[in-house]
N, C-alpha and C positions, 0 to 999 in steps of 0.2 A: 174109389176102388183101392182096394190095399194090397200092400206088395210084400207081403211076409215074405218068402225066399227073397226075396228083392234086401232086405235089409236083412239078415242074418247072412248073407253073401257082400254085404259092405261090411258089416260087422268082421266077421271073418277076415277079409281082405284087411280091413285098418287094422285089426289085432298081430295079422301076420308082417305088414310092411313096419308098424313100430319095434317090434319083436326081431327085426331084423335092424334094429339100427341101438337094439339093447333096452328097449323099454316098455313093461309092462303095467297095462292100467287093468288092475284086477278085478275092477265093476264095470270094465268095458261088455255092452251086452243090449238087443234090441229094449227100449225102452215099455214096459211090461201095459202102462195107464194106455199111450198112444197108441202101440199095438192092439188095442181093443178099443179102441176110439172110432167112431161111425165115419165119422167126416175128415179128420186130422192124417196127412200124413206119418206113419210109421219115424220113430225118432230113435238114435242111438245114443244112447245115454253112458257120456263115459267114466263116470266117477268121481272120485276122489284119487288125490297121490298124493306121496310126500314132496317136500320141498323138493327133494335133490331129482325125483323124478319130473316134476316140473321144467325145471331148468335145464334140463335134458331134453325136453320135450320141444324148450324153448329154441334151446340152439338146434335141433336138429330140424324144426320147421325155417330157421333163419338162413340153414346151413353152413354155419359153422363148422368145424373139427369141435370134438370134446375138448374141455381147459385141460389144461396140468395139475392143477389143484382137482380133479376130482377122483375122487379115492377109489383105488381097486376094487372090485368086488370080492365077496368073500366066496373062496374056491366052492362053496354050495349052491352060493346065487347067481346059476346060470339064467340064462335065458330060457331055455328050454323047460327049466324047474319051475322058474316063478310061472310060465306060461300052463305047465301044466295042472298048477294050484289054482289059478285062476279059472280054468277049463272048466276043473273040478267043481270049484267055487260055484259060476256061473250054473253048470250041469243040474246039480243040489239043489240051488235057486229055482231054477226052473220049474223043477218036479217040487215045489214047495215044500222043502226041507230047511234045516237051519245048518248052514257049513260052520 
């Protein structure tokens, strides 16, 4: 039996508790193959990221504080911005369009 709201409301949920610790995985998004899969559980498929979002991702499942060494963001690359790019991103996707 498949759980589509079921996994677009986990999705959702991981996209907002990362987003709230500064980090966005902008292919974070129900996984499209296993979503149409008969028998397979529904899977969330997170992407790709850069190195330095990695290591962010790293420490903040480790729970760590952020280093010292890791570099400011540039006053454009809020959180709220790259989340909304990704939305978009995601959005686009969906409706089979090319972002």
């Amino acid at each position: 039996m498949k759980q589509p709201k079921e996994v677009e409301t986990v999705t959702t949920e991981l996209r907002e508790a990362l987003a709230r610790t500064g980090i966005v995985l902008p292919s974070l998004r129900p996984d499209p193959v296993s979503y149409e899969h008969r028998y397979l559980p529904p899977l969330v498929e997170l992407g790709r990221c850069t190195m330095d979002v990695a290591r962010r991702l790293t420490r903040a499942l480790d729970g760590a504080p952020s280093g010292p060494d890791e570099p400011a963001p540039h006053p454009r690359d809020t959180v709220t911005e790259r989340l909304s790019i990704a939305t978009a991103y995601v959005n686009a996707r969906s409706r089979g369009e090319r972002a």
